[in-house]
N, C-alpha and C positions, 0 to 999 in steps of 0.2 A: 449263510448256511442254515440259520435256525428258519428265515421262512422257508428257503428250499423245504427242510424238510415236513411240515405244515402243508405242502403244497400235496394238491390230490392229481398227480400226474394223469390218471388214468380218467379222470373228468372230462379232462380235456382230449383223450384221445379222437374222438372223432371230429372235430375242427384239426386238431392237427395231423391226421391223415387227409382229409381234404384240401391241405395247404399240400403237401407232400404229392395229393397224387395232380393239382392242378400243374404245380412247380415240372412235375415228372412229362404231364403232357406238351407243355410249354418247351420243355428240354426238345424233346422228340420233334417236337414241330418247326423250333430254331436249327437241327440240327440239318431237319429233312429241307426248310423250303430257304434256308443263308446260308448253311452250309459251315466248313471248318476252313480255319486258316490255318493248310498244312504247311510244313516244311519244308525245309530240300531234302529229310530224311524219305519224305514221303510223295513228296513230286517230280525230286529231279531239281539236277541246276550243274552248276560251275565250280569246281573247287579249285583256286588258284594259290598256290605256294608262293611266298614270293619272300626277298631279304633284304638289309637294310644297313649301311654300315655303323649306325647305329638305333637301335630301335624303339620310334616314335611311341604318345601313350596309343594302346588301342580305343579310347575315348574318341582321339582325335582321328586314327583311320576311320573308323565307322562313320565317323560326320562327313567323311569326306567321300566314301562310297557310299552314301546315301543320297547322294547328290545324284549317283545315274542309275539307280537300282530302285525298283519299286517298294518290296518289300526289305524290312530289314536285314541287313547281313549277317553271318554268325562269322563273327572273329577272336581267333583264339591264336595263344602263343604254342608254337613246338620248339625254339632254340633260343637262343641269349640273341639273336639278330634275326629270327624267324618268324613269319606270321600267316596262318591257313586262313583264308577270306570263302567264306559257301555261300552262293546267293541262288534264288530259287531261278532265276532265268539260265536255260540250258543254251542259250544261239551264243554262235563265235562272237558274234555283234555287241552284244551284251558284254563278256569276257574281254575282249578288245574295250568297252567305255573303261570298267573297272581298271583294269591297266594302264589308260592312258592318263584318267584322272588320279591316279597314284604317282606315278612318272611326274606328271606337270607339280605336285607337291613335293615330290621326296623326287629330286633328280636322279639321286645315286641308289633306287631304287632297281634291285634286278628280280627279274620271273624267273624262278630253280624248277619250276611245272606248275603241273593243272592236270584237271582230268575233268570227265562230262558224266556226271551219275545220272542214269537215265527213271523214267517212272517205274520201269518193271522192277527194280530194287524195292522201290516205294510199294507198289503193292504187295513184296513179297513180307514187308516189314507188318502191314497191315495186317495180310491173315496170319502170318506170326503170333501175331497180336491179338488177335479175336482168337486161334487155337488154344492158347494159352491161356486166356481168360476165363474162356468155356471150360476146358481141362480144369482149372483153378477152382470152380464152382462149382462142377456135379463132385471133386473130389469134397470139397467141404459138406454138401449136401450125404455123400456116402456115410462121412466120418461122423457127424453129428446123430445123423440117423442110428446109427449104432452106440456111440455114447450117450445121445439121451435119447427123443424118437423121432418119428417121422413131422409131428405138426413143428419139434421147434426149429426142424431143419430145414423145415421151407420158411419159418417167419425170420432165419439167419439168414437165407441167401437174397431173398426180394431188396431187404434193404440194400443190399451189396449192388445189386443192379440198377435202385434206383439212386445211390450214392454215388456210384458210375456216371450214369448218364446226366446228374445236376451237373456233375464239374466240366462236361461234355457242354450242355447246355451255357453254362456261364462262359466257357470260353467262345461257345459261338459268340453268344450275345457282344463278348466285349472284341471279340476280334483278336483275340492273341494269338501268336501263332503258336503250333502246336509241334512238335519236335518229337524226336525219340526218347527225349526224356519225361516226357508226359506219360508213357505207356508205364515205364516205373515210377513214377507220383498217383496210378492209378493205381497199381497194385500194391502199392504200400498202403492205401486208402483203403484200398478192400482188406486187406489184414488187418489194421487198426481199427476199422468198424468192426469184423467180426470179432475182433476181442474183446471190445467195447458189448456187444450184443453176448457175447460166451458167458460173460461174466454175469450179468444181470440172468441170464437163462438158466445157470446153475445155481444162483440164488433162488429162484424160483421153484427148482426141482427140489431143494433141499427143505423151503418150505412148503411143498406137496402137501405134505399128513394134516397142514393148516386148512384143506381147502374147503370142507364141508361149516367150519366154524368163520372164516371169513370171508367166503367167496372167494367167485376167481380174480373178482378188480380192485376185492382188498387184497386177496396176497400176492397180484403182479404190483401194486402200487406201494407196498411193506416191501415188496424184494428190493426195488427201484430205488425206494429211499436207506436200503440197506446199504446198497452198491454206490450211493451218489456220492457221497466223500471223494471213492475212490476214483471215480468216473470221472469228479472235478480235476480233482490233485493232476491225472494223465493229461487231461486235456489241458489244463494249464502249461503245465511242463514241458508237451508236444508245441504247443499254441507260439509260445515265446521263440524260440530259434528263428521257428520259422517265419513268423515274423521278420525277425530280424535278417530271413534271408532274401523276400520282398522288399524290404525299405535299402536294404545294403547288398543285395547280391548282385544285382547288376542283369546287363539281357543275357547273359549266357545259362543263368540261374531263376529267371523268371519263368517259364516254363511248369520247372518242376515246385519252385515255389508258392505259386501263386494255387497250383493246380491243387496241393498239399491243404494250403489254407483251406480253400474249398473245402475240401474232403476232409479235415477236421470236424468246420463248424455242422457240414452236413451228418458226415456220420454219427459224430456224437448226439444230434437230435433223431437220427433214426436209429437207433440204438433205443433212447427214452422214452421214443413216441411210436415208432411205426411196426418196430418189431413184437413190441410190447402189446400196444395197441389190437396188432393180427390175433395174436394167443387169444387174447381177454374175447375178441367179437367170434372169434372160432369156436371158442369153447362155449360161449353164450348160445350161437347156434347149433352148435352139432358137440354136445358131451361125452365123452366118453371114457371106457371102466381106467380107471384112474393105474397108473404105475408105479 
């Protein structure tokens, strides 16, 4: 803590926006030209119901409908003998392996249903998804603007988007698949960054009357090391669960775990670095009559 606080954050700003915004073009361009590994929330597939007279671990069904299914399955419990199997392939063909290769394991295996979620779900889920994100953002953009002004309402929401689009990024890169529960692991990310960045923003404001005796990149870098205690202690606290829901959650909870992590270590450095960074090179350039 004691060098933290020694440390001149805002020296470093401009290497660490250039890391930020390579990282950011990187996202964009994994996104655009490998693409995402959607889910059956998002593509479409098979959902087969099926029961058991006693029921197997789900460890061992997934190993064994992995065997005719490309991507991974999402298998989840709904009764003390019940078990929901989603896989992204929608053909009878497919539905028919999944059944047989369970049958040939568990003879006294019976199908109770199924159904065929088609793509147009999936997209609906999508613009869902982006409506709500956008609505999420010009509303924070309105509200900040009003509590404090216009520059720090734009240097709160950029991070948010490009917070957004790293954990975007990182899942392309690694290929995980992406689910319905990814869209709320993003929007928790955008929350916890922006409260991450609210905090340090209103340290800032509060040391305003500072500004003419220490500049602007001592008193963003005086606010920063005000705020960093507190900035640690959350991100610790945040940091450990989720953790532990990565190493012990399992694939039903990787999704939203993994996407979380992300979106921790990201935020919290665009929070110190990027939002911070935008004020100090804004205000360098273009000054103005102080509030």
């Amino acid at each position: 803590m004691k060098i933290l606080e020694t440390f001149n954050f805002m020296e470093w700003r401009k290497p660490a926006m250039l890391v930020s915004l390579v990282l950011f073009v990187a996202s964009i361009g994994l996104i655009a030209f490998r693409g995402m590994n959607l889910g059956i929330d998002f593509t479409g597939g098979n959902v087969v119901t099926v029961e058991f007279e006693s029921r197997p671990d789900i460890g061992e069904v997934r190993k064994v409908v992995s065997t005719v299914v490309a991507k991974e399955a999402m298998i989840q419990d709904f009764s003390d003998k019940g078990i929901i199997i989603r896989t992204n392939e929608d053909t009878d063909e497919s539905r028919e392996q999944v059944v047989g290769v369970l049958k040939a394991r568990y003879p006294n295996m019976r199908v109770i249903g199924f159904e065929k979620v088609g793509p147009v779900v999936g997209q609906e889920l999508r613009n869902q998804a982006l409506i709500g994100l956008t609505a999420a953002l010009i509303a924070i953009l309105i509200y900040i603007t009003v509590r404090f002004q216009f520059r720090f309402a734009v240097v709160s929401v950029i991070p948010l988007v490009h917070d957004a689009t790293l954990a975007l990024g990182f899942f392309s890169l690694t290929w995980m698949e992406i689910s319905s529960s990814f869209i709320a692991a993003i929007l928790t990310i955008v929350g916890y960054s922006l409260n991450n960045t609210i905090i340090i923003l209103d340290r800032i404001r509060e040391n305003w009357r500072d500004l003419d005796k220490k500049g602007i990149v001592g008193l963003v870098d005086l606010s920063i090391k005000q705020t960093l205690s507190r900035t640690i202690n959350t991100t610790l606290t945040t940091l450990f669960p989720v953790l532990a829901l990565c190493i012990w959650g399992g694939p039903v909870l990787s999704t939203f775990s993994y996407a979380m992590l992300v979106g921790i270590v990201v935020g919290t450095y665009s929070s110190i670095f990027v939002a911070t960074g935008m004020i100090v090179e804004w205000w360098l350039r273009k000054p103005e009559v102080r509030k």
